[in-house]
VOGU-3710 file (C-alpha; in Angstrom, 3 decimals, decimal comma):
1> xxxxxxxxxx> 0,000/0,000/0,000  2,671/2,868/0,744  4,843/1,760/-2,881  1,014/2,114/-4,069  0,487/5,972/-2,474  4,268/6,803/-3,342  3,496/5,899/-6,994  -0,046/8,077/-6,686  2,024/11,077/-5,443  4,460/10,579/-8,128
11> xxxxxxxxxx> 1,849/10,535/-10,747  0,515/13,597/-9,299  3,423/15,795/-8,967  4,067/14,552/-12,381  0,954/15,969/-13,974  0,991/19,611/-12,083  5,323/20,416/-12,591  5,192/18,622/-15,965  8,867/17,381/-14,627  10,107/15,210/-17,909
21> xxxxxxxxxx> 13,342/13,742/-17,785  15,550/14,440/-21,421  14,341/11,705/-22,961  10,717/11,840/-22,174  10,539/15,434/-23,219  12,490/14,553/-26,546  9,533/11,415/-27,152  6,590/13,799/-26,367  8,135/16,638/-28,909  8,235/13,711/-31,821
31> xxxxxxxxxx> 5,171/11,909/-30,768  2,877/15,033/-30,370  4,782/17,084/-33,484  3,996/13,496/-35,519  0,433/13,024/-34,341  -1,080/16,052/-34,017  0,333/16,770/-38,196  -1,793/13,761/-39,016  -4,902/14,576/-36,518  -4,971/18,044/-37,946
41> xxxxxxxxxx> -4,697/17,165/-42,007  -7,411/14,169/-41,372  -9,548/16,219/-38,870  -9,015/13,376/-36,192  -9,941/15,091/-32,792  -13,407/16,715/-34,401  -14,433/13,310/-35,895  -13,993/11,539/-32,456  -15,626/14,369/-30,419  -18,626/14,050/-32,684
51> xxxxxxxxxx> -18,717/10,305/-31,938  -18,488/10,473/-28,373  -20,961/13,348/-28,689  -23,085/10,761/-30,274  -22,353/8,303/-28,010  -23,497/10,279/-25,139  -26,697/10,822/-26,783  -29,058/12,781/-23,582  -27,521/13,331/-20,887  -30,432/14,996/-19,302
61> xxxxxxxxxx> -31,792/12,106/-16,418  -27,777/10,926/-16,019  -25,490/11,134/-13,596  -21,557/10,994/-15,192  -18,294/10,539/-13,726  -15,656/12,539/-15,949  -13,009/10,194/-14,752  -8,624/12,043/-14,951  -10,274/14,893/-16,080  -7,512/16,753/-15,894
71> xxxxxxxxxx> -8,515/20,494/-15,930  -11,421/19,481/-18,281  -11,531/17,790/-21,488  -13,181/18,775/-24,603  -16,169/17,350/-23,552  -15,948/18,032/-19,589  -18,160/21,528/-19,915  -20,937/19,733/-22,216  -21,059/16,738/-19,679  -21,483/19,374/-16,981
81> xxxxxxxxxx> -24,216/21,380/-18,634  -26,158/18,559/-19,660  -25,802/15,726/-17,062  -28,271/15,707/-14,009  -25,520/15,139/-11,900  -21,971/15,687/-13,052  -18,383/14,569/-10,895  -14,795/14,903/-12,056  -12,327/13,917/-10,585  -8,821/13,857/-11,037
91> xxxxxxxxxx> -5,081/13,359/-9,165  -4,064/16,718/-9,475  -5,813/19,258/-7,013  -4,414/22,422/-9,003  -6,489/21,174/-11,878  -8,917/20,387/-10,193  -9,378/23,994/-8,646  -8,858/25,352/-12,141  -11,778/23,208/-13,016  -14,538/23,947/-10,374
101> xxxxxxxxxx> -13,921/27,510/-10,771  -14,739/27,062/-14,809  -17,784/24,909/-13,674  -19,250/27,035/-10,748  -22,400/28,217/-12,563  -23,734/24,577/-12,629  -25,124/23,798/-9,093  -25,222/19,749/-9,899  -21,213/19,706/-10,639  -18,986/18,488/-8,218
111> xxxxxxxxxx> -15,035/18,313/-8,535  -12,876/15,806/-6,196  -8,766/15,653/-6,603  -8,988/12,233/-5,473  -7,521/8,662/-6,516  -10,429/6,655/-8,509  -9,392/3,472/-6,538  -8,940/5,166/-3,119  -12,186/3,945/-0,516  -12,347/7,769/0,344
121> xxxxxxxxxx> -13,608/7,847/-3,214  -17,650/7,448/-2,194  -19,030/8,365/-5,232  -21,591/5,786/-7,355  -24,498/5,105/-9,108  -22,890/6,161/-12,234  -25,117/6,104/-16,082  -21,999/6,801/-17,746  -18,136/7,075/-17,038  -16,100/9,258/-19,636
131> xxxxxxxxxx> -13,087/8,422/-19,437  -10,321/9,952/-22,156  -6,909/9,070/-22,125  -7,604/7,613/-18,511  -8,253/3,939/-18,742  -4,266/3,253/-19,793  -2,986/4,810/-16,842  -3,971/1,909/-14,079  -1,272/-1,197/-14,474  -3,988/-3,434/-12,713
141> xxxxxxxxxx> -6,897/-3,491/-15,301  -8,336/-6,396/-12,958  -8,564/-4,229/-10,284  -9,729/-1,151/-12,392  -12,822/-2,973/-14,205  -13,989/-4,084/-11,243  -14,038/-1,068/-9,303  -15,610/0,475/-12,593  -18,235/-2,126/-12,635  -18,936/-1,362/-8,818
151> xxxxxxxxxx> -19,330/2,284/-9,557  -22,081/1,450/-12,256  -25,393/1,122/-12,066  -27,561/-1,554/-14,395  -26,546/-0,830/-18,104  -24,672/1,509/-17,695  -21,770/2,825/-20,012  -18,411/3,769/-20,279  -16,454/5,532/-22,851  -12,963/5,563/-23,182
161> xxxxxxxxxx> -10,057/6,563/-25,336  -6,633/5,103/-24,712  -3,284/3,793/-27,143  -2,545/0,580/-27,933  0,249/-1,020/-28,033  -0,501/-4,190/-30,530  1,553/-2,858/-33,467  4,804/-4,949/-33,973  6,220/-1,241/-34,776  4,875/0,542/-32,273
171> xxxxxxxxxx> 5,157/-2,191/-29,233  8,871/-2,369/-30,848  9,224/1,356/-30,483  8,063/2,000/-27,151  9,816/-1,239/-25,958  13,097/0,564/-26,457  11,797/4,051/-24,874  10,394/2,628/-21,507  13,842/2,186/-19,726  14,123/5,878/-19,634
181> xxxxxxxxxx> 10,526/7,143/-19,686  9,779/9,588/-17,133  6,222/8,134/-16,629  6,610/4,324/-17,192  5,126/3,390/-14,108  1,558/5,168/-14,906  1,369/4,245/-18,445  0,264/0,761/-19,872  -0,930/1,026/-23,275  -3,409/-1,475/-24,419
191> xxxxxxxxxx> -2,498/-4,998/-24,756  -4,571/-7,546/-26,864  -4,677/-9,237/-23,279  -6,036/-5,755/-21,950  -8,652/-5,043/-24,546  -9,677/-9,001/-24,272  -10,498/-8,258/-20,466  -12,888/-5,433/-21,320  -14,427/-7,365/-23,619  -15,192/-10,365/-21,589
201> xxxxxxxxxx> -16,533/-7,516/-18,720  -18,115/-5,311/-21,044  -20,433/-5,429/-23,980  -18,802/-2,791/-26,897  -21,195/-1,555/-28,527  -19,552/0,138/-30,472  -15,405/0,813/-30,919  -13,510/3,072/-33,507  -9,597/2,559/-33,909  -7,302/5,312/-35,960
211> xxxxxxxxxx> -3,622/5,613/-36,684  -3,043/2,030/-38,572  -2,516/1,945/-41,848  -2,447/6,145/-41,536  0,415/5,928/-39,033  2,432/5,640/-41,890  1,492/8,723/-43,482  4,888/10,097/-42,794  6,785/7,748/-45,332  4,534/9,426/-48,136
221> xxxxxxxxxx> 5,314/13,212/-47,316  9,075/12,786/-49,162  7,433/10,854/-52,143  7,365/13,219/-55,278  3,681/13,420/-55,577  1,254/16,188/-55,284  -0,188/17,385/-52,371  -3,598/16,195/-53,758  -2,603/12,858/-54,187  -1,278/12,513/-51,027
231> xxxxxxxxxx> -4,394/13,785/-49,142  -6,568/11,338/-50,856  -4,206/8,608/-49,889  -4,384/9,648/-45,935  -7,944/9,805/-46,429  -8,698/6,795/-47,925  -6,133/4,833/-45,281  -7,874/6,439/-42,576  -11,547/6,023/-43,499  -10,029/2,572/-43,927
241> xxxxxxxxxx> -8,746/1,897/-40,095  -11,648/3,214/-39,222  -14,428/1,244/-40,675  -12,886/-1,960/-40,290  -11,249/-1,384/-36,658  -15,129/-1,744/-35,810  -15,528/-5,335/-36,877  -11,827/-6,563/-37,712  -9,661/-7,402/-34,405  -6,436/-7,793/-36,564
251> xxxxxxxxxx> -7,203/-4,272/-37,988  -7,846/-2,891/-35,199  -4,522/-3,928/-33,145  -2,565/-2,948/-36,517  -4,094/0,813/-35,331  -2,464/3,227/-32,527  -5,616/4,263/-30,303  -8,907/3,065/-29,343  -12,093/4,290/-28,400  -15,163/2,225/-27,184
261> xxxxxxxx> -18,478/2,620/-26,205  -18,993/-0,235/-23,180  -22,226/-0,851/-21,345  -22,237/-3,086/-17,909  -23,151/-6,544/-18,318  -26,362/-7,299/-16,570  -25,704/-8,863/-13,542  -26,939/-12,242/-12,722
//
């Protein structure tokens, strides 16, 4: 339990001074220069926050945990306005002040810097969980799901966004950066194992998966063809990950990040 809290105020300290070793700050530079070229020129973030917009769906009779939201994610302030009850919570109590103050003018809001695994964490009863870029951060997804499932009522859902790491490539890659990454102990990107576990918890109703055949995309920039040509191309690859990410498993662990839309089992 203390290694457990030690790691918790690591991961907390980590998130409000932002304190990256060399190396770490040298893989977020290429990683976010890399992916945010390719979420721009295929219009990546607005696509998925019209899906999980969709997902959603009203909001109006639910009560939502916004689960590491940080100082609010793109879809914290809708979730707020809309839910009947709304909590987020998150490690960091700086964000989280930053967020209640943004969030003050709805009476049914309620902000906690708090661990999501901690007992003092009282909170349940939960129609939805959103969860972006959260799920990936707990090492012990047996642990996680069932807490999740505990903090559920009937049917509920959750909706997550997280990496994978199921790409020969990209397992390779971050195989030979975790030695010296500043955050290792905090970040597990998907496993097949991983997403099998959610799967045999959960009901997906729905999952996307982008970045596959697209991740690519920067092999084609110094090929001597138009500009055009090579839109089309990133296009076509990434209406292609996709569409079949939704039904394919191999396509979809070929892909760099997942997003699912999970409803509770019924409980027998």
């Amino acid at each position: 339990m203390a290694a457990g809290n030690e790691m918790i105020k690591r991961q907390k300290a980590f998130y409000e001074n932002q304190k990256k070793n060399l190396v770490t700050r040298f893989w977020y530079f290429i990683r976010n220069k890399t992916l945010n070229s390719f979420r721009k020129e295929l219009g990546l973030e607005k696509e998925i926050h019209q899906l999980h917009l969709d997902w959603l769906g009203d909001l109006k009779n639910k009560k939502v945990l916004d689960l590491g939201c940080y100082e609010g994610n793109s879809l914290s302030f809708h979730l707020a306005k809309n839910s009947k009850e709304y909590v987020g919570i998150d490690l960091s109590e700086k964000a989280i002040k930053s967020l209640g103050k943004r969030l003050n003018k709805f009476p049914h809001a309620r902000v906690y810097a708090i661990d999501f695994l901690s007992d003092n964490f009282k909170e349940k009863d939960f129609d939805l969980i959103y969860a972006y870029g959260v799920l990936h951060h707990f090492k012990d997804t047996d642990k996680l799901i069932n807490k999740l499932k505990e903090k559920l009522k009937p049917n509920a859902k959750i909706i997550s966004y997280d990496p994978l790491s199921t790409s020969l490539p990209v397992k390779t890659i971050r195989n030979l950066y975790r030695p010296f990454q500043s955050d290792k102990d905090w970040e597990w990107p998907f496993s097949k194992k991983v997403y099998y576990k959610y799967a045999e918890n959960f009901e997906i109703l729905d999952r996307r998966a982008v970045l596959g055949k697209t991740k690519w995309l920067f092999l084609i920039n110094g090929l001597p063809i138009s500009a055009e040509k090579k839109s089309t191309l990133s296009k076509k690859w990434h209406h292609r990950d996709i569409s079949f990410s939704k039904e394919n498993d191999a396509h979809m662990f070929q892909c760099m990040q997942l997003t699912m839309l999970m409803q509770l089992k019924n409980r027998l």
